[in-house]
N, CA, C and O atoms as a CHARMM CRD file, in Angstrom:
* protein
*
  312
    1    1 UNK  N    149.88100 -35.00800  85.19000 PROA 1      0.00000
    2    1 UNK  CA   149.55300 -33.60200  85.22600 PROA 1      0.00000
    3    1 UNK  C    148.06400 -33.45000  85.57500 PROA 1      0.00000
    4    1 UNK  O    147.20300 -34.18600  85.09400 PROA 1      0.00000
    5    2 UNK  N    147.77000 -32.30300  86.57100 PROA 2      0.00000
    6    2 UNK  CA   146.26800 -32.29500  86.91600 PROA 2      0.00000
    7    2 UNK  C    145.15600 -31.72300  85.50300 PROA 2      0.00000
    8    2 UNK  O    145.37500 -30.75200  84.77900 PROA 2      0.00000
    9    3 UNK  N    144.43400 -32.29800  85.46000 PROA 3      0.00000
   10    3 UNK  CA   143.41300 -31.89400  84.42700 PROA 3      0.00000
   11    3 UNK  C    142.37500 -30.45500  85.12200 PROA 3      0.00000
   12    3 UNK  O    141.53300 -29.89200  84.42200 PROA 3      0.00000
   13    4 UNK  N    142.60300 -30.13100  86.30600 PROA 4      0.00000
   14    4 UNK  CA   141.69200 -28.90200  87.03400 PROA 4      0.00000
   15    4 UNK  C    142.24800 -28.63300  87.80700 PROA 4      0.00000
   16    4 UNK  O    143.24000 -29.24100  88.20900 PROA 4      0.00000
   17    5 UNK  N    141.54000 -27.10400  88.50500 PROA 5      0.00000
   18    5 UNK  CA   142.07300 -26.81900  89.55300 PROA 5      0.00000
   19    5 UNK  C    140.85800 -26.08800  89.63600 PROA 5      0.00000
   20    5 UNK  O    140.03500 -25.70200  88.80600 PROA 5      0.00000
   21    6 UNK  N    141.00800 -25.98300  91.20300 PROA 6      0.00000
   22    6 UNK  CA   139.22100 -25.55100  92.03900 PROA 6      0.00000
   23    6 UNK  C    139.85100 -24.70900  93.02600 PROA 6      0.00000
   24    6 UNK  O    140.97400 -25.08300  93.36400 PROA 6      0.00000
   25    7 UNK  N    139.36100 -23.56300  93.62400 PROA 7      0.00000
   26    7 UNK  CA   139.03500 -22.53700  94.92800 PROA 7      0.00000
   27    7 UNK  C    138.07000 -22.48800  95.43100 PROA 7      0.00000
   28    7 UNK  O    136.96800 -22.21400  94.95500 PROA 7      0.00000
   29    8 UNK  N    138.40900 -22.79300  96.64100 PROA 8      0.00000
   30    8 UNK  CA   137.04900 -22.79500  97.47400 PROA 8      0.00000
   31    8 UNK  C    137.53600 -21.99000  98.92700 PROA 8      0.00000
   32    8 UNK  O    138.56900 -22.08400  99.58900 PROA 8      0.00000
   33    9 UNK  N    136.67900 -21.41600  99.04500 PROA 9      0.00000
   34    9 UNK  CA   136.41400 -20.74700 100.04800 PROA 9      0.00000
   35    9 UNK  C    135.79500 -21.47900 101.27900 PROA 9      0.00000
   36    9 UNK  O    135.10900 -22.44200 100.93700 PROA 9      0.00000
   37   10 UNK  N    135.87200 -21.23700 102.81900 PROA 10     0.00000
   38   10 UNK  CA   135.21100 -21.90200 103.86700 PROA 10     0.00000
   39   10 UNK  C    134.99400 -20.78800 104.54700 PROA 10     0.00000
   40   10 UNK  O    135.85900 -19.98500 104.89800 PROA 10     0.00000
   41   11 UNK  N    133.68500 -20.71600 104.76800 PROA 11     0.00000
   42   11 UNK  CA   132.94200 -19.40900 105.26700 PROA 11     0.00000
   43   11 UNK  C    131.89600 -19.69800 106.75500 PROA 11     0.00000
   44   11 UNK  O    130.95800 -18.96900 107.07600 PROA 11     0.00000
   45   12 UNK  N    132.28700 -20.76500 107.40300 PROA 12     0.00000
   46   12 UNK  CA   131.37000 -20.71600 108.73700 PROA 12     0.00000
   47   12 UNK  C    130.16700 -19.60700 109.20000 PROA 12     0.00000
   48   12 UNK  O    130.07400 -18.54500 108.58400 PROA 12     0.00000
   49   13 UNK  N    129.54800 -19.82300 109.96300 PROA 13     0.00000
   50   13 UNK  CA   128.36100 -19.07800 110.19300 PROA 13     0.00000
   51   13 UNK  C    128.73400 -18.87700 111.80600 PROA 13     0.00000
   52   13 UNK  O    127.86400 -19.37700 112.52000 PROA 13     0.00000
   53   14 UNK  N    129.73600 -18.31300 112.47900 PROA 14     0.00000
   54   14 UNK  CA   129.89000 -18.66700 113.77800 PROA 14     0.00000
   55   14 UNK  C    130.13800 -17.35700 114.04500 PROA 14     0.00000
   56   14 UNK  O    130.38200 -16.49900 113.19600 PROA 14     0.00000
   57   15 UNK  N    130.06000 -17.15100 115.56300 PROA 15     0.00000
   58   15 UNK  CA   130.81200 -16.15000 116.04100 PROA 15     0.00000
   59   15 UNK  C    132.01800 -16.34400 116.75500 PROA 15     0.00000
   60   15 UNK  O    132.78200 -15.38900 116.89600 PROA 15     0.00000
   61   16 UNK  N    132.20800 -17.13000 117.08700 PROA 16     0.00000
   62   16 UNK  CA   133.72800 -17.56800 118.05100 PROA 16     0.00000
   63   16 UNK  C    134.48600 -17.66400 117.14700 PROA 16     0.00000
   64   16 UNK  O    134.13100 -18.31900 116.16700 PROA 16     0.00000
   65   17 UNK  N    135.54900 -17.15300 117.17100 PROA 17     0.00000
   66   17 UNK  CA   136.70000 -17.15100 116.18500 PROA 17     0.00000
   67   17 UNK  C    137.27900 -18.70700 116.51300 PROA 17     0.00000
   68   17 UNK  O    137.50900 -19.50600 115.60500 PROA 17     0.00000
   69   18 UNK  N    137.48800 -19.02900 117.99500 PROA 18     0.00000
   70   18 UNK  CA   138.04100 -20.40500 118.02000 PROA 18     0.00000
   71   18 UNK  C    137.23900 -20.99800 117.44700 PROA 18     0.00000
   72   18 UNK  O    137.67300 -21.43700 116.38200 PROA 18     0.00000
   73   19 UNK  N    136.01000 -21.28600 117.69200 PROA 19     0.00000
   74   19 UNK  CA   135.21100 -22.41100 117.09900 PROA 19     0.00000
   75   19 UNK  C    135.24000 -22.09600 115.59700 PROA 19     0.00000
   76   19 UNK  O    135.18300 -23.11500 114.90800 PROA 19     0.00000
   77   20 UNK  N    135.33300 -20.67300 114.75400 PROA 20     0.00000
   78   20 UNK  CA   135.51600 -20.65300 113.30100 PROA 20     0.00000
   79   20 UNK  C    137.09700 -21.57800 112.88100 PROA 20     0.00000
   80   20 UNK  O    137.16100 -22.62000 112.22900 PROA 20     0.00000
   81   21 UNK  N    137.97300 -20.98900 113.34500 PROA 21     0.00000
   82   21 UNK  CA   139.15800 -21.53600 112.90800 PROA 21     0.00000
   83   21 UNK  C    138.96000 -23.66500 112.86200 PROA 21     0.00000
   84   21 UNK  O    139.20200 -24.31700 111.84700 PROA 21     0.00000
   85   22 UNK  N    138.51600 -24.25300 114.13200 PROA 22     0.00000
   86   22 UNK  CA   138.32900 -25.03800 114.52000 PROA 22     0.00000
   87   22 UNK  C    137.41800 -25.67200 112.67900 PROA 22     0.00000
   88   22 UNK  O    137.69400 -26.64300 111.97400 PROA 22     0.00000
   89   23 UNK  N    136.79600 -25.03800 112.58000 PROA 23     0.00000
   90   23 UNK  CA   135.73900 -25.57700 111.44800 PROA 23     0.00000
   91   23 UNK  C    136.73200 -25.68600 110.52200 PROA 23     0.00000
   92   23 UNK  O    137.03000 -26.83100 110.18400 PROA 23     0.00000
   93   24 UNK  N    137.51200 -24.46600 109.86600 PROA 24     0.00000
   94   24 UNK  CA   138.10400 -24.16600 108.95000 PROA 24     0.00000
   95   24 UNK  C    139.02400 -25.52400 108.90100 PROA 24     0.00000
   96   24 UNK  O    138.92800 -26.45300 108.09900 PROA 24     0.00000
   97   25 UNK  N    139.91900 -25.37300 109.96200 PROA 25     0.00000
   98   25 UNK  CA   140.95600 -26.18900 109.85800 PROA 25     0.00000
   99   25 UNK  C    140.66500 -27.60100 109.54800 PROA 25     0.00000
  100   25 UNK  O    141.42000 -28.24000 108.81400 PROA 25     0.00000
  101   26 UNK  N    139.11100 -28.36000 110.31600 PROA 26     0.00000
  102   26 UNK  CA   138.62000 -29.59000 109.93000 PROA 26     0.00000
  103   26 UNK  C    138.41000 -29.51100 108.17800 PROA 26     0.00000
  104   26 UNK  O    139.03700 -30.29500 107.46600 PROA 26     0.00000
  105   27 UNK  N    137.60600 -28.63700 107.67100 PROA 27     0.00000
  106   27 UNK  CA   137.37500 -28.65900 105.94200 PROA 27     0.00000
  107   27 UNK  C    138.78100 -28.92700 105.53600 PROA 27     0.00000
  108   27 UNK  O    138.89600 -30.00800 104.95800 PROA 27     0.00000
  109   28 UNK  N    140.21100 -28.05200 105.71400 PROA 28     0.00000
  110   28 UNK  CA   141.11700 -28.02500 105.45500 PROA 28     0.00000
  111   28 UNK  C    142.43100 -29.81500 105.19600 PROA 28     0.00000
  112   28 UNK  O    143.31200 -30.19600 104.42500 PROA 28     0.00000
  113   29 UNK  N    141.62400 -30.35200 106.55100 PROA 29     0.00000
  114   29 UNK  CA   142.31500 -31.51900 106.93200 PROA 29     0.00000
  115   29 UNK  C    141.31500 -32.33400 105.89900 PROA 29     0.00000
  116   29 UNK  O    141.79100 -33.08000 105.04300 PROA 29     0.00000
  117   30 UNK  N    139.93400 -32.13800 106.04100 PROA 30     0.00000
  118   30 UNK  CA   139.39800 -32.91300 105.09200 PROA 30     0.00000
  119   30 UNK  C    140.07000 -32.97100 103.53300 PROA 30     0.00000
  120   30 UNK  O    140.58600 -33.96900 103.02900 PROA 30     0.00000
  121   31 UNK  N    139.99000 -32.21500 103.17700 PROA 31     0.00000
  122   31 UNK  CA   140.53500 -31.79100 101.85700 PROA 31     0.00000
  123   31 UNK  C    141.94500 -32.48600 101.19200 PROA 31     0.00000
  124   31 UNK  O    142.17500 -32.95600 100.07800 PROA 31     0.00000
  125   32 UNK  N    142.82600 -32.31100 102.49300 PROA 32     0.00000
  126   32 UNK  CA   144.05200 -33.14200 102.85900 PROA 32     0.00000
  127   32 UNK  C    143.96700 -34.54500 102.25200 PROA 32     0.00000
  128   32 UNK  O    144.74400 -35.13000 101.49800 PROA 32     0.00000
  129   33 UNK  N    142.70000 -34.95000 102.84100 PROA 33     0.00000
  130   33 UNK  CA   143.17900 -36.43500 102.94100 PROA 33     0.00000
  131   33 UNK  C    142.25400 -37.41000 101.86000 PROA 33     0.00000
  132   33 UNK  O    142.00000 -38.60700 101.99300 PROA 33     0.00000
  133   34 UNK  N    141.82100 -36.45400 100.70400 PROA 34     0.00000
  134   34 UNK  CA   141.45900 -36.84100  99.66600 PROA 34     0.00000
  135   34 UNK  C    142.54300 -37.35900  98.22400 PROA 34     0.00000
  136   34 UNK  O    142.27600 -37.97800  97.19400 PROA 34     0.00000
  137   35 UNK  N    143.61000 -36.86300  98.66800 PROA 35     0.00000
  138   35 UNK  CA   144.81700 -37.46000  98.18400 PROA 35     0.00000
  139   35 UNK  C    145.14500 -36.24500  97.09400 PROA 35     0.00000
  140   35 UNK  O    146.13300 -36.43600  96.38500 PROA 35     0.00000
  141   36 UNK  N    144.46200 -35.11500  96.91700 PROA 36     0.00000
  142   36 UNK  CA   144.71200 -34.58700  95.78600 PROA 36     0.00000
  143   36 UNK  C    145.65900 -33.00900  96.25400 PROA 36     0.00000
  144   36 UNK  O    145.38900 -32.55100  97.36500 PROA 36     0.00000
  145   37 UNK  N    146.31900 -32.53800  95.71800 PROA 37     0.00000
  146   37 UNK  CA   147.17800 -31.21100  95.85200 PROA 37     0.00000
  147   37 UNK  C    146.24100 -30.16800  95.97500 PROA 37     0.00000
  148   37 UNK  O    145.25900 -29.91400  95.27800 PROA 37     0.00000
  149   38 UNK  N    146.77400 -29.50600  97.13800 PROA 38     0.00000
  150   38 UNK  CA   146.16600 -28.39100  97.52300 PROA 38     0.00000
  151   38 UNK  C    147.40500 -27.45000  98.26400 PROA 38     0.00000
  152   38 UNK  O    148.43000 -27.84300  98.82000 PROA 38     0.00000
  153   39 UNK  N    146.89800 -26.04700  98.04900 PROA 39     0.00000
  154   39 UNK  CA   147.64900 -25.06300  98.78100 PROA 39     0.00000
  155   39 UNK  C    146.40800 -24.19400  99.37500 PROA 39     0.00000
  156   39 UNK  O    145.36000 -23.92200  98.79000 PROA 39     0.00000
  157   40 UNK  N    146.82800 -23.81000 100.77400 PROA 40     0.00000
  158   40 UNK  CA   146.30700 -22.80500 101.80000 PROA 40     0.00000
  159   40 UNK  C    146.94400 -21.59100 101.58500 PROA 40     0.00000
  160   40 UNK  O    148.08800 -21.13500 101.57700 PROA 40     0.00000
  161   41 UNK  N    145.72400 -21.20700 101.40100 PROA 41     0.00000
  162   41 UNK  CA   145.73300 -19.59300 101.56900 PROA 41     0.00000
  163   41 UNK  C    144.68500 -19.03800 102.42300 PROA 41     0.00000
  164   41 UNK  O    143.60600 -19.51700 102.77400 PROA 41     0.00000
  165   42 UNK  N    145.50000 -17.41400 102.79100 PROA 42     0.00000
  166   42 UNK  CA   144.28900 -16.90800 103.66100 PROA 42     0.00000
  167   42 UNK  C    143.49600 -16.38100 103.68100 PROA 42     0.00000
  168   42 UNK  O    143.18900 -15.71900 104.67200 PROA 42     0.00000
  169   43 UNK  N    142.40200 -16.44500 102.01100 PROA 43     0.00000
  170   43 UNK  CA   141.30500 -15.99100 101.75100 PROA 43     0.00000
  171   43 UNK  C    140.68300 -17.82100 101.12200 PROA 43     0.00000
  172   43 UNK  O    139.58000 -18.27600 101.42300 PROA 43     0.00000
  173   44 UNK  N    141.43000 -18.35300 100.49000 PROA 44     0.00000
  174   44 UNK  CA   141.41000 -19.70200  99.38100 PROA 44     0.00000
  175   44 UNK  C    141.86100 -21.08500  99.67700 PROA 44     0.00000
  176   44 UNK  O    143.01400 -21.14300 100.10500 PROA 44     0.00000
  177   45 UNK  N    141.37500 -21.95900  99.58100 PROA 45     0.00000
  178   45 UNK  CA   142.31400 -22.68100  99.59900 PROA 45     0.00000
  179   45 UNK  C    142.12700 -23.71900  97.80500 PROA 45     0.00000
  180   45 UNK  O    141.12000 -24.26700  97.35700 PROA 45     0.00000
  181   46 UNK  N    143.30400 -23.64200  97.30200 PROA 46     0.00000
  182   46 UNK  CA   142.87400 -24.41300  96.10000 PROA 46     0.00000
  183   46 UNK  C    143.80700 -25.48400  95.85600 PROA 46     0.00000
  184   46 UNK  O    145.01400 -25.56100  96.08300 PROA 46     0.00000
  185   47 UNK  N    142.56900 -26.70900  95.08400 PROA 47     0.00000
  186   47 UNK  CA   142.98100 -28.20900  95.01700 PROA 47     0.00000
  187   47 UNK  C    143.13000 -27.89700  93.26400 PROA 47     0.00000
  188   47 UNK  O    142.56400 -27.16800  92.44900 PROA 47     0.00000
  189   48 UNK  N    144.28800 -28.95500  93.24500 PROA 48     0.00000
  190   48 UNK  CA   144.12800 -29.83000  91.54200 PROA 48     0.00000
  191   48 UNK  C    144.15100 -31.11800  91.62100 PROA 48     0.00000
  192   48 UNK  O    144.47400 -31.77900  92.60800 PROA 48     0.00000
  193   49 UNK  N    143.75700 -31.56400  90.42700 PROA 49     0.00000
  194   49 UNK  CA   143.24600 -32.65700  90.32300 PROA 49     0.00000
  195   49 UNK  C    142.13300 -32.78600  89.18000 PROA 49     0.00000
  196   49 UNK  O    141.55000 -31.95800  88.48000 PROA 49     0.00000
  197   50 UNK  N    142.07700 -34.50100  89.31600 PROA 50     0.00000
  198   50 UNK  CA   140.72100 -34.79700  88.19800 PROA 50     0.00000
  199   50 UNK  C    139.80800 -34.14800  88.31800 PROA 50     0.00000
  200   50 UNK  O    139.33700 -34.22500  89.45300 PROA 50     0.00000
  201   51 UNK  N    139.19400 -33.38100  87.53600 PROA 51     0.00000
  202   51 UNK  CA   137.76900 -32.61900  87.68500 PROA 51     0.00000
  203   51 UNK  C    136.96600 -33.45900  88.44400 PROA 51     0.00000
  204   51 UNK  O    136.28600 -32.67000  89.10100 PROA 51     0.00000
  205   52 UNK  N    136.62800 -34.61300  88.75600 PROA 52     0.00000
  206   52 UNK  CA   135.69100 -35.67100  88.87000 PROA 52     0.00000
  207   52 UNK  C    135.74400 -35.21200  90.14700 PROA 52     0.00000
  208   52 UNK  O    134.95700 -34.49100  90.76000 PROA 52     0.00000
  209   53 UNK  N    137.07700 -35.87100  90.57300 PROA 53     0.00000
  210   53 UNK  CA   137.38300 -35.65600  92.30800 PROA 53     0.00000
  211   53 UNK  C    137.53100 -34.76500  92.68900 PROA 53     0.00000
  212   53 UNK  O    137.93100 -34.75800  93.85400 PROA 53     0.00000
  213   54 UNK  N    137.33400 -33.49600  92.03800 PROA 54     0.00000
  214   54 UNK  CA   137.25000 -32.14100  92.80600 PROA 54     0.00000
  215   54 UNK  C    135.82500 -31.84000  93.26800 PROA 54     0.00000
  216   54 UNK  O    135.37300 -31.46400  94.34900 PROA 54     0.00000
  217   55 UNK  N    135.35700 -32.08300  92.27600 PROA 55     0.00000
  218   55 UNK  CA   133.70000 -32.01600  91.95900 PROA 55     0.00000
  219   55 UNK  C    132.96900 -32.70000  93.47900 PROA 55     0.00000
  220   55 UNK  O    132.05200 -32.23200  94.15500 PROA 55     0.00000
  221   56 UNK  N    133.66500 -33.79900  93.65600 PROA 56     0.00000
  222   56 UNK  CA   133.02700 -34.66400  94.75800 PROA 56     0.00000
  223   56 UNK  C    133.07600 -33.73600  96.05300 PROA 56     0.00000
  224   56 UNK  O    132.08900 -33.30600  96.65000 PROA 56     0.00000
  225   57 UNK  N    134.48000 -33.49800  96.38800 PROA 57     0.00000
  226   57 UNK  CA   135.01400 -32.90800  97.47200 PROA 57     0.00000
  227   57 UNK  C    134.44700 -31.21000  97.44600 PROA 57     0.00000
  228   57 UNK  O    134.48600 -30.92000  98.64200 PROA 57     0.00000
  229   58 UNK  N    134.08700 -30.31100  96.90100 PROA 58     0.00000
  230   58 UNK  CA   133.23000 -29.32500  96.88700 PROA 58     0.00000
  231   58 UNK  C    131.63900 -29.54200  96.86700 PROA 58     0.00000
  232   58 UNK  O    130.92100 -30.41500  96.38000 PROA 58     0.00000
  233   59 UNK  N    131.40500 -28.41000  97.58000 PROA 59     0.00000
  234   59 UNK  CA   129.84300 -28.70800  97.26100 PROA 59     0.00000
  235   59 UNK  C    129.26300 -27.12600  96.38500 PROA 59     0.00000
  236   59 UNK  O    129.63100 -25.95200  96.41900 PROA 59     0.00000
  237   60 UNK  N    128.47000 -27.69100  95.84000 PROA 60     0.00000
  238   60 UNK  CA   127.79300 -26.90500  94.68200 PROA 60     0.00000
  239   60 UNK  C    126.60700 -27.02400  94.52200 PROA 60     0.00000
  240   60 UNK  O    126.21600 -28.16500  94.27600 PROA 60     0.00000
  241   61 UNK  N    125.52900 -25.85600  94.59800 PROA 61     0.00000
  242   61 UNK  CA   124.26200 -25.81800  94.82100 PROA 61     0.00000
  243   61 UNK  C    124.14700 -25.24900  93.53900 PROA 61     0.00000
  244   61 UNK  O    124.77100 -24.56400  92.72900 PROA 61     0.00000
  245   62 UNK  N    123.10200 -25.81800  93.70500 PROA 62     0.00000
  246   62 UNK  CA   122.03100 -26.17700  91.73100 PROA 62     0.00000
  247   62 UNK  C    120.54300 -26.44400  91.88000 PROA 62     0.00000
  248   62 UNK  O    120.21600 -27.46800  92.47800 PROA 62     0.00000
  249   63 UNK  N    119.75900 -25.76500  91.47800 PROA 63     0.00000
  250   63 UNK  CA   118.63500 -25.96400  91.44400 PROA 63     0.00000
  251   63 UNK  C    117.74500 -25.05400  89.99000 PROA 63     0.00000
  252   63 UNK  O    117.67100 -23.83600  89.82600 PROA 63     0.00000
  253   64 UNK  N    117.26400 -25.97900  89.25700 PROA 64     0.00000
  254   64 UNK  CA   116.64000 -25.73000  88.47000 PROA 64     0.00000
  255   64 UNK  C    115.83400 -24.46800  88.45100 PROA 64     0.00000
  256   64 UNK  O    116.02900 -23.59500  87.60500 PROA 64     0.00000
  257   65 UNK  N    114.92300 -24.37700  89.39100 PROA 65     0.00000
  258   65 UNK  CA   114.22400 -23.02600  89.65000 PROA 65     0.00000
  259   65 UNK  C    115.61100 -21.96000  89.90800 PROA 65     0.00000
  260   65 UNK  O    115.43100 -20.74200  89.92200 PROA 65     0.00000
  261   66 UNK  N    116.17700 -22.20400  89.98900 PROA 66     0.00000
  262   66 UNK  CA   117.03400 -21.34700  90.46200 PROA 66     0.00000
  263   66 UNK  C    117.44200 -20.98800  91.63500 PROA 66     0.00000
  264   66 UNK  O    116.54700 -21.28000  92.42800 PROA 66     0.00000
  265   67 UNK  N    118.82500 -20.23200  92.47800 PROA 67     0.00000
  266   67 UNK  CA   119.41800 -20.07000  93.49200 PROA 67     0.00000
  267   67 UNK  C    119.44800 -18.70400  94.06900 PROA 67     0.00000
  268   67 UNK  O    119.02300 -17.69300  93.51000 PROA 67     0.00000
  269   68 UNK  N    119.97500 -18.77300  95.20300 PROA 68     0.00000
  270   68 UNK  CA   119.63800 -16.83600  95.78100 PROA 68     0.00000
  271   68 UNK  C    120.73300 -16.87900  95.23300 PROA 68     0.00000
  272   68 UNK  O    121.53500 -17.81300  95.20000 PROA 68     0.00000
  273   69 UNK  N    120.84300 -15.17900  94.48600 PROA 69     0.00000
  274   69 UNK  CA   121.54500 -14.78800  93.86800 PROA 69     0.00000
  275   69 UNK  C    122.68200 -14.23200  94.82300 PROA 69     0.00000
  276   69 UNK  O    122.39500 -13.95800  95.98800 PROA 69     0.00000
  277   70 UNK  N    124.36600 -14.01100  94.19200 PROA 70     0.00000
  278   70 UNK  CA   125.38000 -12.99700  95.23700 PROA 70     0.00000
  279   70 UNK  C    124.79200 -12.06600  95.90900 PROA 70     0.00000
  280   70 UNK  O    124.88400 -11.89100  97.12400 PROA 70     0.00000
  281   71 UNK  N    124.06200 -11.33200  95.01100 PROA 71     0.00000
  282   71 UNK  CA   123.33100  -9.75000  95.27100 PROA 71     0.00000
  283   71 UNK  C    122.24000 -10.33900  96.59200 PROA 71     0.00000
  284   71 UNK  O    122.15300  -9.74600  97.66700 PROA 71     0.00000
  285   72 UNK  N    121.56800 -11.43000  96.30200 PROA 72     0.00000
  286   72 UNK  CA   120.89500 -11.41000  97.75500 PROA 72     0.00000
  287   72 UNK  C    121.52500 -11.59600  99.28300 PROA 72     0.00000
  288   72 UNK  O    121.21600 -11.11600 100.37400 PROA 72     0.00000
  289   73 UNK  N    122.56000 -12.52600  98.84100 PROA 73     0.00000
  290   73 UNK  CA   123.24300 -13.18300  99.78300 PROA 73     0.00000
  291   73 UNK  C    123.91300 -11.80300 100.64400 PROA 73     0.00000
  292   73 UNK  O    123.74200 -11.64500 101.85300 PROA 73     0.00000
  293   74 UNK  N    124.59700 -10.97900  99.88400 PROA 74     0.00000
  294   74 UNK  CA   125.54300 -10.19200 100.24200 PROA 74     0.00000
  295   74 UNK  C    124.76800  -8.59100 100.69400 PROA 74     0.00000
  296   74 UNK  O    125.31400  -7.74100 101.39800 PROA 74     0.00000
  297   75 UNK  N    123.66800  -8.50200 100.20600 PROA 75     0.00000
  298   75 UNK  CA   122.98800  -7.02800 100.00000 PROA 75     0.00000
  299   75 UNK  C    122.94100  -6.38700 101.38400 PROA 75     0.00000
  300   75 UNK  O    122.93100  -5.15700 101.37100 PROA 75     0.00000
  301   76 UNK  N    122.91100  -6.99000 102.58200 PROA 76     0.00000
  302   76 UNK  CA   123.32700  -6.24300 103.73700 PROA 76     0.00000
  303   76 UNK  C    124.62800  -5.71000 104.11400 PROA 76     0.00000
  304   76 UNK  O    124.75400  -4.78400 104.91600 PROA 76     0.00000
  305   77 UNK  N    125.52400  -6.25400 103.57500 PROA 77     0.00000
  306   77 UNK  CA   126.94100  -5.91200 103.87500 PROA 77     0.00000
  307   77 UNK  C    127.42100  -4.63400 102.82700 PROA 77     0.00000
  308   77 UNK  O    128.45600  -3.98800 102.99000 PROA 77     0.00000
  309   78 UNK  N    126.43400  -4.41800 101.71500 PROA 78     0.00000
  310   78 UNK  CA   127.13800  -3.21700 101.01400 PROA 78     0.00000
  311   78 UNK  C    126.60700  -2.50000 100.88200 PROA 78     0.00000
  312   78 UNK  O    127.05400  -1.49200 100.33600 PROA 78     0.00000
């Protein structure tokens, strides 16, 4: 039985929709072939599994001083 389960989102910085999908689908295949269960969705895609090996396969920004906040990231779009 999986001990976690993770959502992650893949958010490219592109304008070509081919070349976005193209990205997406590589993270997607990556993800694949880490051996752990995952389902696609079309906002999500989420893995289970050992926390350990989820942990690896996501990336997660951390910094002591601290990170730009949602509110910065997003503050043009609303």
């Amino acid at each position: 039985m999986p001990k976690a389960s993770v959502a992650i989102q893949i958010l490219p910085k592109v304008k070509n929709k081919d070349k976005l999908l193209i990205i997406i689908d590589e993270a997607i295949s990556f993800i694949k072939k880490q051996g752990v269960t995952c389902e696609v969705g079309p906002m999500e895609t989420t893995m289970e599994g050992e926390l350990d090996q989820l942990l690896e396969i996501v990336k997660i920004i951390y910094s002591p001083k601290g990170v730009m906040t949602i509110r910065e990231k997003v503050a043009k779009h609303r």
